[in-house]
Every structure is written in structure tokens, then in C-alpha cells.
Backbone as CSV, one residue per row, in Angstrom:
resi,resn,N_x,N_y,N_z,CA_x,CA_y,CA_z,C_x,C_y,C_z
1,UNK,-29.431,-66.140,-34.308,-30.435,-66.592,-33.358,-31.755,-66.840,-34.093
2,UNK,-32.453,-67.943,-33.708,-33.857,-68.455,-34.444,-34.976,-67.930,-33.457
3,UNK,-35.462,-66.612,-34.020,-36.709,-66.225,-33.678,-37.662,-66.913,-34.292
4,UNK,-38.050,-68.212,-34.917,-39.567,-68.282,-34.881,-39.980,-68.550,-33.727
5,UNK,-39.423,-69.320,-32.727,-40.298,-69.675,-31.972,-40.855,-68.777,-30.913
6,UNK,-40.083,-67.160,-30.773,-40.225,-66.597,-30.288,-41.566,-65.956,-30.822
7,UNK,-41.324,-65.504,-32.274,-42.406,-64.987,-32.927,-43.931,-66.180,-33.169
8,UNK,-43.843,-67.316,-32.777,-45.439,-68.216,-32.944,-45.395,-68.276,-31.277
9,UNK,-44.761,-67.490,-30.747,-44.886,-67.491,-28.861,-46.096,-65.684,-28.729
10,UNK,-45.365,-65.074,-29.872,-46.198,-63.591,-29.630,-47.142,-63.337,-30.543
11,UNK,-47.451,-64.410,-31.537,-48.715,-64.708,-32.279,-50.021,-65.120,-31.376
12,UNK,-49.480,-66.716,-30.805,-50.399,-66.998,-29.969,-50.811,-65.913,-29.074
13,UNK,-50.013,-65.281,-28.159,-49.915,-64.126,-27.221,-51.747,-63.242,-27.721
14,UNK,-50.992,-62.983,-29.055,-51.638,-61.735,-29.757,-53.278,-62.181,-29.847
15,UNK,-53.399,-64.061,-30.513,-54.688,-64.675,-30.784,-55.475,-64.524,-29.454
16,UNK,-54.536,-64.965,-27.878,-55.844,-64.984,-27.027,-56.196,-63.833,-26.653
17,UNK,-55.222,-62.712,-26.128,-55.515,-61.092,-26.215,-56.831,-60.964,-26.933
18,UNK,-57.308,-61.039,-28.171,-57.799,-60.919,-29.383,-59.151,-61.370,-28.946
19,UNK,-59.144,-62.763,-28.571,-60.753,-63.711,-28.196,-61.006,-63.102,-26.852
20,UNK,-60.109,-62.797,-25.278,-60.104,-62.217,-24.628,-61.174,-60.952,-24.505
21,UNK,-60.424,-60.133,-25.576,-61.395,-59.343,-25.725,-62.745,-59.788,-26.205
22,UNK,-62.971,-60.000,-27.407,-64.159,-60.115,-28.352,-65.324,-60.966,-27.114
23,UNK,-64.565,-61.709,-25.783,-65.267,-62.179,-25.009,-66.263,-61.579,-24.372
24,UNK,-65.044,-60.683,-23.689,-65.542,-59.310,-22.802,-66.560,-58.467,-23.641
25,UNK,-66.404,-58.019,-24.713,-67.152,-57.498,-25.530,-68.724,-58.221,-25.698
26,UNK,-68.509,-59.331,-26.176,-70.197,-60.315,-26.288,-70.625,-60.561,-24.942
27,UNK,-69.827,-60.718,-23.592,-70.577,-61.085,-22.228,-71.072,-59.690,-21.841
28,UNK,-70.805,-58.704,-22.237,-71.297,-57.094,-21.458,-72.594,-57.069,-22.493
29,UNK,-72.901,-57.257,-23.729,-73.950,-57.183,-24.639,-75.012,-58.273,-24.266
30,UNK,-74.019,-59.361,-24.245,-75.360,-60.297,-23.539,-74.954,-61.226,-22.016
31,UNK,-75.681,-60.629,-21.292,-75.530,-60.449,-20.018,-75.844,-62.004,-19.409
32,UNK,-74.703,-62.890,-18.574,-75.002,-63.851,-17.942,-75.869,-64.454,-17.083
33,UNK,-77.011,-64.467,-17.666,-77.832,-64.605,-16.557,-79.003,-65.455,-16.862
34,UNK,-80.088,-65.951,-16.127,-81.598,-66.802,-16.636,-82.708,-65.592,-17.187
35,UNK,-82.309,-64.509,-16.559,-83.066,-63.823,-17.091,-82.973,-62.895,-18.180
36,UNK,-83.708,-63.330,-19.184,-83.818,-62.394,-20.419,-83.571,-60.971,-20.618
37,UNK,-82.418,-60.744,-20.009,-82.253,-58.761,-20.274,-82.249,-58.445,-21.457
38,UNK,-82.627,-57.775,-21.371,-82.467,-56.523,-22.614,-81.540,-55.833,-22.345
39,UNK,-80.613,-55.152,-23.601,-79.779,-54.347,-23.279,-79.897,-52.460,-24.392
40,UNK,-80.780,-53.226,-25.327,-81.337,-51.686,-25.876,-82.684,-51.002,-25.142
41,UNK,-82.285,-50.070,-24.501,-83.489,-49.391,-23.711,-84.495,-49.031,-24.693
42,UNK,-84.174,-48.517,-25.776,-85.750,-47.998,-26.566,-86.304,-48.673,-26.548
43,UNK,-85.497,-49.929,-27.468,-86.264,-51.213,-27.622,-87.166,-51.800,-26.437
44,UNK,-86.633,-52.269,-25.115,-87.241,-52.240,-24.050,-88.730,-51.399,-23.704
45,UNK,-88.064,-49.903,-24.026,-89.577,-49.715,-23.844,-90.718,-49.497,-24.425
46,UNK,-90.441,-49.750,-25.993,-91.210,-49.709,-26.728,-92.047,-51.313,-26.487
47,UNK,-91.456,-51.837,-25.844,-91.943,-53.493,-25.993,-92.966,-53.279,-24.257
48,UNK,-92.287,-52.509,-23.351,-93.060,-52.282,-21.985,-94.244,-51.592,-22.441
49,UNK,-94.235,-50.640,-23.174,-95.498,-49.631,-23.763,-96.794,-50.477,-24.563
50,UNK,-95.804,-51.801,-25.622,-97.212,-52.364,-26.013,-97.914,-53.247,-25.187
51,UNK,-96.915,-54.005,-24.560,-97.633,-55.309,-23.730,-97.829,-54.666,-22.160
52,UNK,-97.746,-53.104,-21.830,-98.278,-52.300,-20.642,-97.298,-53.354,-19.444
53,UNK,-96.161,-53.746,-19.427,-95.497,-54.029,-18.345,-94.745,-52.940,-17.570
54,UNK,-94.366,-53.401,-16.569,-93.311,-52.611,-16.390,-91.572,-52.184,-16.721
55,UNK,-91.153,-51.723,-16.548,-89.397,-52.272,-16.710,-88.761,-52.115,-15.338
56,UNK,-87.697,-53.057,-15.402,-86.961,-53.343,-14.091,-85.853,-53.036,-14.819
57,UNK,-84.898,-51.583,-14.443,-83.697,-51.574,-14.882,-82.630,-51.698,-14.029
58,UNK,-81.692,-52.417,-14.351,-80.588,-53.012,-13.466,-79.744,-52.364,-13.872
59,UNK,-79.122,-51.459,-13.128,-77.499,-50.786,-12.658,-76.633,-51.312,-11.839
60,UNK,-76.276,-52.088,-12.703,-74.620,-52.885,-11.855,-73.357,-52.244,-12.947
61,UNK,-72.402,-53.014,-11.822,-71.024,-52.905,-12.245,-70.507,-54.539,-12.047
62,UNK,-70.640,-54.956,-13.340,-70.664,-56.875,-13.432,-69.453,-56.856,-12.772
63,UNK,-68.611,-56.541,-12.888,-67.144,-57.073,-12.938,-66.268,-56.703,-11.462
64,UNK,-66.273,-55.703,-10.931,-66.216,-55.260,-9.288,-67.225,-54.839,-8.885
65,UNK,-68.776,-54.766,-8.889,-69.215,-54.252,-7.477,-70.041,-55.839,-7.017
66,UNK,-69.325,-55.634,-5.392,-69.350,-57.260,-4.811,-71.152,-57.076,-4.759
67,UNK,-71.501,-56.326,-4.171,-73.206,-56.396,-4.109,-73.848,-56.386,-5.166
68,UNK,-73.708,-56.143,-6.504,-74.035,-56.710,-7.585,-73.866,-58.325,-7.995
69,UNK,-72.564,-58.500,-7.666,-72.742,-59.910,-7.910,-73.365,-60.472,-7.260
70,UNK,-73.869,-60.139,-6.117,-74.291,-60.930,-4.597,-75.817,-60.987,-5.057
71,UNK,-76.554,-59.923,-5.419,-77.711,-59.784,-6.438,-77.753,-60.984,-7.436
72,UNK,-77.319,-60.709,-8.265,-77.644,-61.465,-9.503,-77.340,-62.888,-9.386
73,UNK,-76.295,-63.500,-8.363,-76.539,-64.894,-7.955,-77.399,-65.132,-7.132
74,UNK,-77.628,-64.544,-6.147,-78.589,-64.741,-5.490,-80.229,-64.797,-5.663
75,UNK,-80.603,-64.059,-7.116,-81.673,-63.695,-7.417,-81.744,-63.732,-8.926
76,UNK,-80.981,-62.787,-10.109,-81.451,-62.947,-11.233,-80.967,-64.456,-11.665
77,UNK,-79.861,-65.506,-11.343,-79.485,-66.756,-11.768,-80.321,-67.647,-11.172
78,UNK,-81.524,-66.975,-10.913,-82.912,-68.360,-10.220,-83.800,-68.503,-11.527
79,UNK,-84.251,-69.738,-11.182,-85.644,-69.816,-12.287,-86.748,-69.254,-12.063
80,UNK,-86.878,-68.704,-10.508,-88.145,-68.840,-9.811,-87.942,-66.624,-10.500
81,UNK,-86.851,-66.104,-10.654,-86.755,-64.757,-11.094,-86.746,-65.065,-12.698
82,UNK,-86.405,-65.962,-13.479,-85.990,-66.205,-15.221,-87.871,-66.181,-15.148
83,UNK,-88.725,-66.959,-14.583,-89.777,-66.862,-14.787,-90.999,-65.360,-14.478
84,UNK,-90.598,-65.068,-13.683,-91.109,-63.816,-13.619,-90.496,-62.530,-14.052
85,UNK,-89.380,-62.651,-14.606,-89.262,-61.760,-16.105,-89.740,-61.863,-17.227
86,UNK,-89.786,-63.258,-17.206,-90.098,-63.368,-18.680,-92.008,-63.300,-19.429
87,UNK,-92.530,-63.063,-17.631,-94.063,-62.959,-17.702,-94.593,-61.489,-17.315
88,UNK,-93.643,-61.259,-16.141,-94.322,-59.785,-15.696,-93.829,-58.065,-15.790
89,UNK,-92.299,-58.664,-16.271,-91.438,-57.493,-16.127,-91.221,-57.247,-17.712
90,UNK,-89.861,-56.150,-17.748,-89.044,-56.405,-19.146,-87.671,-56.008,-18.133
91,UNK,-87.114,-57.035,-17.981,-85.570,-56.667,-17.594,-84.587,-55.747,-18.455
92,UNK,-84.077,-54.422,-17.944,-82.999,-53.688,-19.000,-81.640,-54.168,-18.178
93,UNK,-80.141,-54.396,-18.330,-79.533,-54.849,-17.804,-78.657,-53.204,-18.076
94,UNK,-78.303,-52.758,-17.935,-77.288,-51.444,-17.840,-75.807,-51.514,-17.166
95,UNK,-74.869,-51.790,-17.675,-73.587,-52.342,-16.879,-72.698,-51.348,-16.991
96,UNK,-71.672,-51.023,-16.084,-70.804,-49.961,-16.232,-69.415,-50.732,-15.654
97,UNK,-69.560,-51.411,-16.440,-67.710,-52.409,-16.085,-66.292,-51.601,-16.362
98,UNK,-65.375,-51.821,-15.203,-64.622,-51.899,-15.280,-63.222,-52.245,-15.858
99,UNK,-63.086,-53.435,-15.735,-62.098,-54.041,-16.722,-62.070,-54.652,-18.156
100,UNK,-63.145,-54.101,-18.745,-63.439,-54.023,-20.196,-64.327,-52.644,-20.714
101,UNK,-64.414,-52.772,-21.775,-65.151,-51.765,-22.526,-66.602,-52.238,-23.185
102,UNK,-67.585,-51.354,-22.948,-68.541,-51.977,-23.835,-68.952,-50.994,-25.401
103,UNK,-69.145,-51.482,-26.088,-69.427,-50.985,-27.112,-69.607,-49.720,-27.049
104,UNK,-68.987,-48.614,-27.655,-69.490,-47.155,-27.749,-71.126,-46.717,-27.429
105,UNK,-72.306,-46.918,-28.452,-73.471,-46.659,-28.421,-73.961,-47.450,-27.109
106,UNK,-73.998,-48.392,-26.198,-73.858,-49.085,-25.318,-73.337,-48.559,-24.546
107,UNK,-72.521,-47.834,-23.698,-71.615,-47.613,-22.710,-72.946,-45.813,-22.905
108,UNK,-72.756,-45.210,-24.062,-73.418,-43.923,-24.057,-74.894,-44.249,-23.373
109,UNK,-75.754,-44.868,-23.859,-76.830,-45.069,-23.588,-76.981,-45.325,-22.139
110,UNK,-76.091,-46.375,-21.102,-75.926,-46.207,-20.029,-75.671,-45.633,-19.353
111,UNK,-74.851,-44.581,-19.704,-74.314,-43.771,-19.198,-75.673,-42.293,-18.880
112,UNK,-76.341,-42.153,-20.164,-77.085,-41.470,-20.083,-78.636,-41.741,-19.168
113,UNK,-78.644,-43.276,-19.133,-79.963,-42.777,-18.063,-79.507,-43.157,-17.110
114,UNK,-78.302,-43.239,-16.910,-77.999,-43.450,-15.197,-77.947,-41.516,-14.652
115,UNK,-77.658,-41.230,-15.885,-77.765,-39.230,-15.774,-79.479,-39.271,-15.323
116,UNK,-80.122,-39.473,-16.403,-81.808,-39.343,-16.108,-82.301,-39.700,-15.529
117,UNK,-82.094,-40.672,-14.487,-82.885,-41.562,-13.376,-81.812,-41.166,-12.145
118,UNK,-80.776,-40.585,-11.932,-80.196,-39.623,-11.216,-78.853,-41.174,-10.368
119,UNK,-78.691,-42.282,-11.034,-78.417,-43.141,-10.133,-76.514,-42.777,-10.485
120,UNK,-76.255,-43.057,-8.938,-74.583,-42.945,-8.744,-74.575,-44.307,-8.011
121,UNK,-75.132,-45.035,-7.687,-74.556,-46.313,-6.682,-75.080,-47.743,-7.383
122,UNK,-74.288,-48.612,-6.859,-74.776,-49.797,-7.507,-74.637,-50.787,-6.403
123,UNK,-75.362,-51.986,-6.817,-76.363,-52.091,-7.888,-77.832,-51.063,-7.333
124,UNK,-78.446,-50.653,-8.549,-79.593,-49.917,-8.481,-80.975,-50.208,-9.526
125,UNK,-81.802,-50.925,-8.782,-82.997,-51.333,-9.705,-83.931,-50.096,-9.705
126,UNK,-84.529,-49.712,-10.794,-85.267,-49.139,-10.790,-86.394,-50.009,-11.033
127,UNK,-87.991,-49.850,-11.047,-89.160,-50.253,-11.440,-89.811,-48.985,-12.121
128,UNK,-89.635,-48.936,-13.123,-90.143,-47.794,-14.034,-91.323,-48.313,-14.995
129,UNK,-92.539,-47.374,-15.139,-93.767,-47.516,-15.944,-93.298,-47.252,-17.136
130,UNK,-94.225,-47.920,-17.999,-94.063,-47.796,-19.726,-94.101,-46.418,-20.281
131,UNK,-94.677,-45.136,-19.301,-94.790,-44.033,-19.250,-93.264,-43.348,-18.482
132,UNK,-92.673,-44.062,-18.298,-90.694,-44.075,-17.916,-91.268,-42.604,-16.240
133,UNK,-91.971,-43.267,-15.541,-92.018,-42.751,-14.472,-91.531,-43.721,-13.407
134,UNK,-90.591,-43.333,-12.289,-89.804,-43.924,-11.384,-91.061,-44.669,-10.639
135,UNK,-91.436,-45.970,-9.988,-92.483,-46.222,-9.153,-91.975,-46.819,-7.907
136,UNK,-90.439,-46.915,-8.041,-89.317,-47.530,-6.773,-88.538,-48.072,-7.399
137,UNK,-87.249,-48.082,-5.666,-85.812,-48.485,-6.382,-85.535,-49.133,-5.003
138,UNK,-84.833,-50.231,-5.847,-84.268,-51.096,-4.680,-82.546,-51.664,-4.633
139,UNK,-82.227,-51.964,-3.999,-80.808,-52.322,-4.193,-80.699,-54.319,-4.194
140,UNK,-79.599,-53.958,-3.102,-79.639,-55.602,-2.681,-80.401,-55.919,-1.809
141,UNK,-81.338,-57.261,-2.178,-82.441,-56.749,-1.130,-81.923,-58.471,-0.535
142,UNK,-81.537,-58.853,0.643,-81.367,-60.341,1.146,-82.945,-60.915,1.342
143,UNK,-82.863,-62.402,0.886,-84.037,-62.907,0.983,-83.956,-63.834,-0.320
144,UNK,-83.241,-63.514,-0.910,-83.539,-64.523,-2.668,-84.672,-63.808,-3.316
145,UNK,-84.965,-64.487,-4.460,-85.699,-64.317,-5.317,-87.420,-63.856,-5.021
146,UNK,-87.712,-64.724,-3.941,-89.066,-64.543,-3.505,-89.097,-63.053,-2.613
147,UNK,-88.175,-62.650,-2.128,-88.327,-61.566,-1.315,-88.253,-60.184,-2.678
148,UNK,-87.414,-60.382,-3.668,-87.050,-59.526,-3.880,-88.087,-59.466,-5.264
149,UNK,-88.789,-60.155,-5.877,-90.104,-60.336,-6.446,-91.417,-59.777,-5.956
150,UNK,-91.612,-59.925,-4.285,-92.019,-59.606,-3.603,-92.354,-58.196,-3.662
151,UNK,-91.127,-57.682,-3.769,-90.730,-56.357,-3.423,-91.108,-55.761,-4.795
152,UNK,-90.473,-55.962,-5.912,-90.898,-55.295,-7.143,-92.705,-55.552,-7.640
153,UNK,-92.899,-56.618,-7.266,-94.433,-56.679,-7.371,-95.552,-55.800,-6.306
154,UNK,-95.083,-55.600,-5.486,-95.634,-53.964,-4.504,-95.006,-52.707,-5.039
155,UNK,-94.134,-52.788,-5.939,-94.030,-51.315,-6.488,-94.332,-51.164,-7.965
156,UNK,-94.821,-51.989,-8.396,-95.336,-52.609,-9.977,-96.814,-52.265,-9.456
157,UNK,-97.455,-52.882,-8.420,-99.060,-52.549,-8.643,-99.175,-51.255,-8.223
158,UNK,-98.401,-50.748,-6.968,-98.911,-49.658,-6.475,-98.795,-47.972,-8.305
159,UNK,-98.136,-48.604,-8.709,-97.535,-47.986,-10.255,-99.319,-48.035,-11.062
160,UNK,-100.053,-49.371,-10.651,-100.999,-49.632,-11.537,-102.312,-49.304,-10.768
161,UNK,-102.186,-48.492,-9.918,-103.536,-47.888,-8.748,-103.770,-48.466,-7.430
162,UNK,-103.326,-49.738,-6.924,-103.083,-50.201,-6.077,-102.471,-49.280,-5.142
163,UNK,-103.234,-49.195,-3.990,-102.589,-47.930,-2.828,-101.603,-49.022,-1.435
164,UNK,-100.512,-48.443,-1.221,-99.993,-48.973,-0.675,-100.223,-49.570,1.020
165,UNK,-100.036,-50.410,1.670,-101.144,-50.937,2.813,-100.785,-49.510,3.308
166,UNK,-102.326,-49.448,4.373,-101.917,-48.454,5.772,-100.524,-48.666,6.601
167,UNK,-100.229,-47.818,7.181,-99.730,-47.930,8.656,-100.560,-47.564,9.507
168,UNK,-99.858,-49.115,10.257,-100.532,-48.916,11.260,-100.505,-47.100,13.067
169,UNK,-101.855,-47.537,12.774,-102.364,-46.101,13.623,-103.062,-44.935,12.547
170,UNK,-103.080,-45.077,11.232,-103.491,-44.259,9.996,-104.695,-44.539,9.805
């Protein structure tokens, strides 16, 4: 019996397995999106500390959690959000996927400030000061980009002395 063709049938097999992965591997490091994430937190905040921004850290699960995806199309794949990261925030992207693996030092690092910022649910934004103090957290917020800009820019100033409006009867 003539196994080559069997064997250039479990070569190929083996080649896309192979890119498959190395895919999964480069899309969890660099994250699909308009907006510029970061995916090394020091780095991040050593860069929030000089230029005094804030950081917006994103806790999703890219690959199954449906309200994550519902997020990030709805809001980080806008220009009207690619632009106001790239001026007011520092986006950290933090992913905890499922059907791939991300890099060892990568998967640890996530793992660990989802321990320190206490988060179990996703998706979970934090708005954290260059001084890595919590100033609000938001989830999926409906509205698009402008609502949810909106929203991080009232917990970004109130972070910078800005007191939050009255309620009314106060």
C-alpha cells in the first residue's frame, strides 16, 4: 500500500494546526481592534504616570463572552473610541480566552490583577489613576462609543478633583 499520499495528507494536517496556533497566539498579544491596547501593564503604567493619563483596563474573554464582543464592536472597533484612546486614555487589553492559550508571562500577569482589582466577571473596565487607584468600573454600557466615553470621562475627571454633579434634593 502507497502511503505518501496519506503521509503529505498529515503533513499538511500538521502545517495548518501549526499557523492555527501561532495565529491564536499573535491575535491574544495583539488585540483586534482601532484601539491601541496595550498588553504589558507595567509598561502601561509607567507610560500613564509620565504623560498623567489615566488607564482603562479591559477584562474580557475575546473568544466566548457574548457581552464582550458586543463591547468591543460596538465601541472599541469605532474611530470616534481609536481616537480618544489614543489622546486621553492608555488602553490595557487583559484577555482570559478560552480556546487558546496566551503566552505564559501574559496569561500570569492577567491573571494577577484580575486577583488585585478583585474582578470575576466580564467584560470589566476599570478606569484606574497613574497612582493604580480604582476611580470606576463599567461593563457593557449600550449607547456606542459616545455614551460609553461619556461615561469614562466622568470617572477620569472626578479621579482629577472634579466632584461629581449633586443629586437632586442635596
Amino acid at each position: 500500500m502507497n502511503r505518501a499520499p496519506l503521509n503529505r495528507w498529515h503533513c499538511g494536517l500538521r502545517l495548518w494546526l501549526l499557523f492555527a496556533m501561532l495565529a491564536s497566539i499573535l491575535s491574544a498579544a495583539n488585540p483586534p481592534s482601532k484601539v491601541p491596547w496595550k498588553t504589558d501593564y507595567n509598561a502601561a503604567l509607567a507610560q500613564a504616570q509620565s504623560e498623567r493619563k489615566v488607564l482603562l483596563l479591559m477584562f474580557t474573554g475575546s473568544d466566548w463572552c457574548a457581552p464582550c464582543k458586543r463591547l468591543t464592536g460596538e465601541v472599541f472597533e469605532t474611530e470616534e473610541m481609536s481616537a480618544f484612546a489614543q489622546h486621553e486614555v492608555i488602553p490595557v487589553y487583559l484577555d482570559f480566552p478560552r480556546s487558546f492559550e496566551l503566552p505564559r508571562d501574559l496569561a500570569n500577569q492577567n491573571r494577577k490583577l484580575a486577583d488585585t482589582f478583585g474582578v470575576s466577571s466580564y467584560p470589566t473596565v476599570l478606569i484606574v489613576s497613574p497612582d493604580e487607584e480604582v476611580l470606576g468600573k463599567l461593563g457593557y454600557v449600550e449607547g456606542g462609543p459616545k455614551t460609553f466615553i461619556r461615561s469614562v470621562r466622568r470617572i477620569a475627571n472626578r479621579g482629577h478633583g472634579e466632584q461629581p454633579p449633586k443629586s437632586p434634593g442635596s
